[in-house]
FIKOLDO-814365 format. One line per field, with one value per atom (N, C-alpha, C): residue in one letter; x negated, y, z negated. Coordinates in steps of 0.1 Angstrom, whole numbers. Layout:
! residues N
res: (A, ...) .
east: (X, ...) .
north: (Y, ...) .
up: (Z, ...) .
END
This chain:
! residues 127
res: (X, X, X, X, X, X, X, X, X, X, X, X, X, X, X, X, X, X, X, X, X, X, X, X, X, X, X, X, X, X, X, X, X, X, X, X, X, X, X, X, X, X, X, X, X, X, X, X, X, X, X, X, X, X, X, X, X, X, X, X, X, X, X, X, X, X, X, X, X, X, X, X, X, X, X, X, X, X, X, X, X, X, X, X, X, X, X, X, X, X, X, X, X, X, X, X, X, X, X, X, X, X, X, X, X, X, X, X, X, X, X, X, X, X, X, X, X, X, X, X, X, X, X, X, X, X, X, X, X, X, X, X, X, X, X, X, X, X, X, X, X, X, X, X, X, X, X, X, X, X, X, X, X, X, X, X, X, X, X, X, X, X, X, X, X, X, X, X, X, X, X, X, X, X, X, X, X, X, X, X, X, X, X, X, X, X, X, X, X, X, X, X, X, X, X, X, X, X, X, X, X, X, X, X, X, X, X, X, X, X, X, X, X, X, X, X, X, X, X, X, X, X, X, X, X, X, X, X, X, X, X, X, X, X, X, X, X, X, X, X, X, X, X, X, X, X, X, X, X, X, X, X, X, X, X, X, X, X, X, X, X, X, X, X, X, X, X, X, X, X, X, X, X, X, X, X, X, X, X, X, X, X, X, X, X, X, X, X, X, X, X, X, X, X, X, X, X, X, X, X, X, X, X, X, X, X, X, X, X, X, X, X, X, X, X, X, X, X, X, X, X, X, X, X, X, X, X, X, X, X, X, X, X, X, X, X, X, X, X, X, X, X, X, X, X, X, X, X, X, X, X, X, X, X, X, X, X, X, X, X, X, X, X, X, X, X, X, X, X, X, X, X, X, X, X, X, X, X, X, X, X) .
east: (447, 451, 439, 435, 429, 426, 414, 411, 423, 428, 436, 420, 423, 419, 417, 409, 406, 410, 417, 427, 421, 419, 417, 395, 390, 377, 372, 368, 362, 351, 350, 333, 324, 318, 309, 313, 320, 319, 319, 320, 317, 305, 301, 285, 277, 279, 274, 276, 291, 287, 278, 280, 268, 258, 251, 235, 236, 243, 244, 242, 249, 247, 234, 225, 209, 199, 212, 203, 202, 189, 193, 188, 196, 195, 201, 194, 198, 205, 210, 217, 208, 195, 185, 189, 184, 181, 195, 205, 215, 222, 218, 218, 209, 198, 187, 195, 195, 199, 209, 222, 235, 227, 217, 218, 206, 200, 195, 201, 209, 220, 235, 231, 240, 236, 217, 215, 215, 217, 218, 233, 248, 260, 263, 261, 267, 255, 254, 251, 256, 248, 254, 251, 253, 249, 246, 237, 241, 255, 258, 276, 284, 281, 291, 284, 272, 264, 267, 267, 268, 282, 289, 306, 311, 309, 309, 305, 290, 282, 289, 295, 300, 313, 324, 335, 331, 325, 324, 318, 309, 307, 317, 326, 335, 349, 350, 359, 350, 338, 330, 326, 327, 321, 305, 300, 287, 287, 275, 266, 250, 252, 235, 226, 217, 207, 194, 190, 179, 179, 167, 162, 149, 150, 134, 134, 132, 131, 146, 150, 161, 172, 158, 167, 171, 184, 194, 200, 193, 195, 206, 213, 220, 225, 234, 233, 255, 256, 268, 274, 285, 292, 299, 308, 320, 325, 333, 341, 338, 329, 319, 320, 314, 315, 325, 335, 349, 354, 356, 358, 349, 335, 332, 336, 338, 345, 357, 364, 379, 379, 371, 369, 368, 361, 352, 362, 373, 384, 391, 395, 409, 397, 387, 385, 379, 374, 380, 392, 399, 414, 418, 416, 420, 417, 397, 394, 396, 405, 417, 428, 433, 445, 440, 435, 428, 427, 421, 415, 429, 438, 450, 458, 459, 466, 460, 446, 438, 441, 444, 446, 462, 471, 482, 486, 481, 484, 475, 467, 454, 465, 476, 484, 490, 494, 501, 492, 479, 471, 466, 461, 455, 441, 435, 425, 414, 407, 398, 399, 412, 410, 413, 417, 416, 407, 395, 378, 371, 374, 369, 372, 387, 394, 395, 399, 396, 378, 372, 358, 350, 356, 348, 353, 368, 371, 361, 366, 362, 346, 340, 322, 327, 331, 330, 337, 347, 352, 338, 336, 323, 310, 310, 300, 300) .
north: (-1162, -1156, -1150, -1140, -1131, -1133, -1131, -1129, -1116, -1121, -1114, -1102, -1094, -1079, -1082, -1080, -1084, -1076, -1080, -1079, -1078, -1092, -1095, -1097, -1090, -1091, -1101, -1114, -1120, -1121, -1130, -1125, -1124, -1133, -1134, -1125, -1116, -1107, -1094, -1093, -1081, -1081, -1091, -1092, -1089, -1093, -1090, -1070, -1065, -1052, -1049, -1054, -1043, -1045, -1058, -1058, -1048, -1044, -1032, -1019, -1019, -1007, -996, -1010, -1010, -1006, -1006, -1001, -1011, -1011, -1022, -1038, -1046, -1063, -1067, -1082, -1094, -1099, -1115, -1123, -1131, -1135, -1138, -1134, -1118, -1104, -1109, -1106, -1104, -1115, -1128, -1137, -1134, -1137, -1130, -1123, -1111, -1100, -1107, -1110, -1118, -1125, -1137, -1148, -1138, -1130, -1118, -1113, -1108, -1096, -1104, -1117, -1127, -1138, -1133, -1140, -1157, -1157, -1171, -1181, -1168, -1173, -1171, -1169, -1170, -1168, -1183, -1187, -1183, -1181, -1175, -1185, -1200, -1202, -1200, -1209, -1202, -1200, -1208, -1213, -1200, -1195, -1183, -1172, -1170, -1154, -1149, -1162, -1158, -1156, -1165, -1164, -1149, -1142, -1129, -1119, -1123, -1112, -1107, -1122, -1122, -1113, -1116, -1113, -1098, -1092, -1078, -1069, -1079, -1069, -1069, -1079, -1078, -1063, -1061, -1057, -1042, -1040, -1025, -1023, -1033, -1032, -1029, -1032, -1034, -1031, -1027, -1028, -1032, -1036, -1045, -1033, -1028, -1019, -1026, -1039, -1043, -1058, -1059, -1079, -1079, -1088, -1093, -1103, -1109, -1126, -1124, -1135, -1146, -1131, -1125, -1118, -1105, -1106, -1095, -1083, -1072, -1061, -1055, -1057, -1047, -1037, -1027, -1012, -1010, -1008, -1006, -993, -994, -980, -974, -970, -957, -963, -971, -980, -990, -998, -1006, -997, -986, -978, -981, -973, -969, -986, -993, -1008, -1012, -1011, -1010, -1003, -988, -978, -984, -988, -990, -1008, -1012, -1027, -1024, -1016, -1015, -1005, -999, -988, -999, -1010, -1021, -1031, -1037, -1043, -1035, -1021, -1012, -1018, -1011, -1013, -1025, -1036, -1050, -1052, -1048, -1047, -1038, -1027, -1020, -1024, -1027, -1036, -1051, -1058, -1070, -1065, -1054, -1047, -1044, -1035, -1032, -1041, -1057, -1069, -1074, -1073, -1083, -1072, -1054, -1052, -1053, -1053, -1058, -1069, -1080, -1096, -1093, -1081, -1083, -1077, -1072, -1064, -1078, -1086, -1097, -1111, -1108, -1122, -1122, -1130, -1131, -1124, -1118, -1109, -1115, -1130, -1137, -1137, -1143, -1146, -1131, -1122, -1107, -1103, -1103, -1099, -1112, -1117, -1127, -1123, -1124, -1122, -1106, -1100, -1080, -1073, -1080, -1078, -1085, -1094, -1102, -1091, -1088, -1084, -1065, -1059, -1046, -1042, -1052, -1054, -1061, -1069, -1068, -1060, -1051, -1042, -1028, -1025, -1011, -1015, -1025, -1030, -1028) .
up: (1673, 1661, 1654, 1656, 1647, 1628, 1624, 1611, 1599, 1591, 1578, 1573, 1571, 1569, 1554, 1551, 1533, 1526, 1518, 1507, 1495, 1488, 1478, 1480, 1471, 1469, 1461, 1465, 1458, 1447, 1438, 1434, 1438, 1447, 1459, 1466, 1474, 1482, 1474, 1454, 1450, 1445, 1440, 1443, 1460, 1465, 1480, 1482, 1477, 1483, 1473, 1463, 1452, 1458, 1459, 1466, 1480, 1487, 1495, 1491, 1479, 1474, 1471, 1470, 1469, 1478, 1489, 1502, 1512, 1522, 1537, 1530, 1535, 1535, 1540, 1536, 1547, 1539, 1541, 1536, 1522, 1526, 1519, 1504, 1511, 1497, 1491, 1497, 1489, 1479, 1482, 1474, 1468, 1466, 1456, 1444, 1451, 1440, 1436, 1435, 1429, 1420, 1425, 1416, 1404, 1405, 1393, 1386, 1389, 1387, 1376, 1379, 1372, 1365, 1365, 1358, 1359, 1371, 1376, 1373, 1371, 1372, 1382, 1396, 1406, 1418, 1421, 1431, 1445, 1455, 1471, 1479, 1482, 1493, 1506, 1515, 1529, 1537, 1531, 1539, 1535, 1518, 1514, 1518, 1521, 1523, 1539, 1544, 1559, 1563, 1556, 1563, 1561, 1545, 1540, 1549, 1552, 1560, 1572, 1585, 1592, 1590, 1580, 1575, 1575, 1565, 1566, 1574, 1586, 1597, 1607, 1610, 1617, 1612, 1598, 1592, 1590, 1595, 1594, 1578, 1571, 1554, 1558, 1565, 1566, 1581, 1587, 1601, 1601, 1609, 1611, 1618, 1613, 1613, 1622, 1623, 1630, 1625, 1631, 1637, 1635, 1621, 1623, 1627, 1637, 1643, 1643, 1633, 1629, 1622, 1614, 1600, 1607, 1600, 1605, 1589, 1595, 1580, 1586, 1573, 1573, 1564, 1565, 1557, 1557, 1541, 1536, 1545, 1552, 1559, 1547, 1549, 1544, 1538, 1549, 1548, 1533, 1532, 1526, 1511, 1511, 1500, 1489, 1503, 1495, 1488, 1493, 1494, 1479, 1474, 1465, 1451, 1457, 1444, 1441, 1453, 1452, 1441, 1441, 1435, 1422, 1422, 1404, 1399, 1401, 1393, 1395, 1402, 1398, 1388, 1383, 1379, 1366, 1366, 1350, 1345, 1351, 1351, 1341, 1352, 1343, 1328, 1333, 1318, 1308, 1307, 1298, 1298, 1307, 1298, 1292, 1295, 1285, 1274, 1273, 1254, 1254, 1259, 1254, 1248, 1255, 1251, 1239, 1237, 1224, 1213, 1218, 1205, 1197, 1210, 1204, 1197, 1204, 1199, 1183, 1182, 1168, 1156, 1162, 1148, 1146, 1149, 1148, 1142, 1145, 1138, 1124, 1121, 1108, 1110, 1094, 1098, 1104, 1101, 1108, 1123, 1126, 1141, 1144, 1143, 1149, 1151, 1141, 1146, 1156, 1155, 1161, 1180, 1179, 1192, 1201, 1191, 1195, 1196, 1186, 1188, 1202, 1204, 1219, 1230, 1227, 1241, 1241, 1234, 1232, 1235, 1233, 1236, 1251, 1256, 1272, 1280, 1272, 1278, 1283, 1272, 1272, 1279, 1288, 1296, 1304) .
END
């Protein structure tokens, strides 16, 4: 029985294409970059960098460019790209309708908890 064709993009695997996005890496790099890039909220183990790495070269997200010793670089395809663009317009997305929702429920609350609740979302919306 064959591997399921990825569907749903994890965080760890939308962190991973971005560090692609950057250009050629390894598994190393690309944990690196994540645990920077997040500031140290999302950790990549070896167990999750490699299963991924594996996962998206088998699926053509990625191709392996060369071998140093052990280390294996590799470089984001088309495929990979599109898979990226296509992440970040559904996860826009979500984050407008969230602001859509906080400003509906804000005609309904009281003035305190409406700045409190509409102002959080609207500043991580424009980020």
């Amino acid at each position: 029985m064959g591997e399921k064709r990825i569907e749903i993009v994890t965080e760890s695997m939308f962190y991973t294409l971005m560090a692609f996005t950057q250009g050629e890496c390894g598994g190393v790099d690309a944990a690196a970059f994540t645990e920077r890039i997040t500031n140290g909220r999302v950790h990549l183990g070896p167990a999750t960098i490699y299963t991924i790495l594996g996962r998206f070269e088998a699926e053509g997200v990625i191709k392996e460019v060369r071998r140093d010793g052990r280390r294996r670089i590799y470089v984001l395809t088309d495929l990979g790209h599109e898979m990226y663009k296509a992440e970040c317009a559904r996860m826009e997305s979500c984050l407008k309708d969230a602001g859509r929702v906080f400003r509906q429920q804000a005609e309904t609350l009281p003035a305190e908890k409406q700045q409190r609740d509409v102002g959080n979302c609207e500043t991580s919306s424009k980020s």
